[in-house]
N, C-alpha and C positions, 0 to 999 in steps of 0.2 A: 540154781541150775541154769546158765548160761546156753545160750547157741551161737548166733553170730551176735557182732559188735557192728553193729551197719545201721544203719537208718532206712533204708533202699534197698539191701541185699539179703539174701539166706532165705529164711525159713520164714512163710509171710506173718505166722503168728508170733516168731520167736527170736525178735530183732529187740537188738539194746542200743541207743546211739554212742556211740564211743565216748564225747562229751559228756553224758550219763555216768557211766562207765568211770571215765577219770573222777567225777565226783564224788560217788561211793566209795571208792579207793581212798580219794584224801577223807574221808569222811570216817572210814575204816580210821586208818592212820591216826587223825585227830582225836580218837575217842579210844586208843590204844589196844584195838578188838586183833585178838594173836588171828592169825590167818596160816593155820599148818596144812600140809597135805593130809591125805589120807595116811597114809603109814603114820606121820605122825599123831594123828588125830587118833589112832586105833592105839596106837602104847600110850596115850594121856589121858587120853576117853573119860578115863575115872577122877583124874586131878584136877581137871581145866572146867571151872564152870560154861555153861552151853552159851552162857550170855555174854562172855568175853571173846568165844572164840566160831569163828564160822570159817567154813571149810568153802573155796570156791570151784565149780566144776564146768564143765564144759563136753557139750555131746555132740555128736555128727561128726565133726572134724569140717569146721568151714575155715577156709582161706583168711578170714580177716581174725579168727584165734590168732596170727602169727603173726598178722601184716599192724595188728589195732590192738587187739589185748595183751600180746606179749610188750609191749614196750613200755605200755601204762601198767602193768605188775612189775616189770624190772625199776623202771621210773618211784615206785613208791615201797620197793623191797618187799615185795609178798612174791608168793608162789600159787599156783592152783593146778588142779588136775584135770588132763584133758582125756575124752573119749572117743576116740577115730570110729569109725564102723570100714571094716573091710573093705565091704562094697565099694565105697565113696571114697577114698585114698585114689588121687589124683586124676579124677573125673572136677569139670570144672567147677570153678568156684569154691575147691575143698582144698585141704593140703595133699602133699605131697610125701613121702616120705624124708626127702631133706626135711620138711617143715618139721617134722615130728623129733626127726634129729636134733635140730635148732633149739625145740622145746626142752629137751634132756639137755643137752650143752648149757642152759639156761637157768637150770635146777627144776626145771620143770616135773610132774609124775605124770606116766603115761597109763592109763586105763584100757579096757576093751569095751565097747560098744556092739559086740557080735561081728558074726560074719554079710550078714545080708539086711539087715536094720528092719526085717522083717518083724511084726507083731508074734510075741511068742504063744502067747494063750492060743489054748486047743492043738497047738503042737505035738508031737509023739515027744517020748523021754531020749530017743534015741536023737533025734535033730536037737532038743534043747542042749546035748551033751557036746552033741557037735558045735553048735556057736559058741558054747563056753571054752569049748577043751581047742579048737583049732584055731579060734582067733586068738585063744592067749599064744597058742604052740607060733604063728605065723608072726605076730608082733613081736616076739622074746626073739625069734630068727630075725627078724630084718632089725631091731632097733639094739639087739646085745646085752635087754635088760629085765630085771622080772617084771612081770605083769601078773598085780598081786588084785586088782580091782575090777570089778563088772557094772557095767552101767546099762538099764534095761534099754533095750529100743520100744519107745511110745509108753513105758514106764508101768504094765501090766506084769503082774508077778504071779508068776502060777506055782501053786501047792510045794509042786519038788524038786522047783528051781533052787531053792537054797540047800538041800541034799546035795544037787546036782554041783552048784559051784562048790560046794566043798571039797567034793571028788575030784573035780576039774582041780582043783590048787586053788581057788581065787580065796583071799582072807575077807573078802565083804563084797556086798553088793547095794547098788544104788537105785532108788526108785523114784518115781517120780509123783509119789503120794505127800501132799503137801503138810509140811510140817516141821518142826524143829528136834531132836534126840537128846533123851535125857541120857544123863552119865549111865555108861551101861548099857546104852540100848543095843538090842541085837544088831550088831555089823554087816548083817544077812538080810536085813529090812532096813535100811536106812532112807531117812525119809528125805528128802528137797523141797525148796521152793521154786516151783519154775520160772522166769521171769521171761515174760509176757510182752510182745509189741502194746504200745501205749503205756509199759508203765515206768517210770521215773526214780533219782535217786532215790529221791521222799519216802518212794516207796517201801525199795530195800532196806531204805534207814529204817519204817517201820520193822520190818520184820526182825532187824536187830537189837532194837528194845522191847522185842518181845512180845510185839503187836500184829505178829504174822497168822493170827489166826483168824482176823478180817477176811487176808488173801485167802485161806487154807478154806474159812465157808464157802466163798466166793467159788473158788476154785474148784471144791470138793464137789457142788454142785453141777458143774461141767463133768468131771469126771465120771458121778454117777450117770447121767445121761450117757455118757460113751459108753462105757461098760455096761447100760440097757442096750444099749445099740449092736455091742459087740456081742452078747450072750444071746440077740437074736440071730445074726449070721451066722452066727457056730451052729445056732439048733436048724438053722435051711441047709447048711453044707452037711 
């Protein structure tokens, strides 16, 4: 789970250096790992062992997806899917909706990231319904095409989010609990590895031999602390 492709820009925790970037790529490439979208990844699910094929994503909708990551995926022939948040579509620094155009034109898949990139826990059923059912209804209007994917905002998954995108239309949703899906896995929990300022191809290369569960401790560890943190807010508010 990508964000920006910058060294200096985006998100302070969730920066990848482009140069990085192009390395994983040829490193994909060299070691012949499929790299399908989502749609395709959900009709193969069953065929494709988890260790050949890794699916690439991208959240927020930052400016350099267009400007840095699209040309090092056209460059090496993969695809990956990105997730704009309403909000943020063409406030600085993000794209634009040309961009997201550009992206489809490009074979790109385009996702939703909600309407407001708001944390959804402790939310009513009726607002969760709403980021899922309006942001897909507003991107299916301006871009002309389905939007079959949900991608959490801060990656917290509550109880009857996955009821809910199924009503909404979404075919899967994406989260941001660290880890790899075995054949089969629910499409409605689907797990990521976040990639993280300071870390490197080496990195990602582990995680595709299957060594991603270094990160996943590592990681899991942080999360749990958040989720102490946020389960105190919820019980003051």
């Amino acid at each position: 789970m990508f964000h920006s492709i910058s060294g200096n820009a985006g998100p302070a925790g969730y920066r990848f250096p482009p140069g990085e970037f192009r390395s994983f790529l040829a490193y994909l490439r060299g070691q012949s790992i499929r790299v399908p979208t989502l749609t395709e990844h959900l009709s193969e699910r069953d065929a494709v062992s988890p260790s050949r094929s890794a699916v690439l994503t991208f959240d927020d909708g930052w400016k350099d997806n267009v400007t840095a990551a699209l040309p090092a995926l056209l460059e090496f022939g993969f695809r990956a899917v990105f997730f704009p948040s309403l909000s943020l579509i063409g406030r600085d620094g993000m794209m634009g909706w040309g961009d997201l155009q550009a992206l489809l034109a490009a074979g790109m898949e385009i996702g939703s990231h909600g309407l407001s990139h708001k944390l959804l826990a402790g939310r009513p059923e009726a607002d969760l319904l709403r980021e899922l059912a309006e942001s897909k209804r507003r991107l299916e209007e301006e871009l002309g095409t389905e939007i079959s994917f949900f991608s959490l905002p801060r990656g917290y998954l509550p109880p009857s989010l996955p009821a809910l995108a199924r009503r909404a239309g979404y075919r899967g949703l994406c989260t941001s609990r660290a880890g790899a899906n075995a054949p089969g896995a629910d499409a409605y929990r689907w797990r990521r590895y976040p990639v993280r300022t300071g870390m490197t191809a080496v990195d990602l290369q582990a995680i595709v031999q299957g060594k991603g569960w270094r990160l996943a401790r590592r990681y899991g560890g942080e999360k749990i602390r958040e989720a102490l943190r946020l389960r105190h807010r919820l019980r003051r508010s």
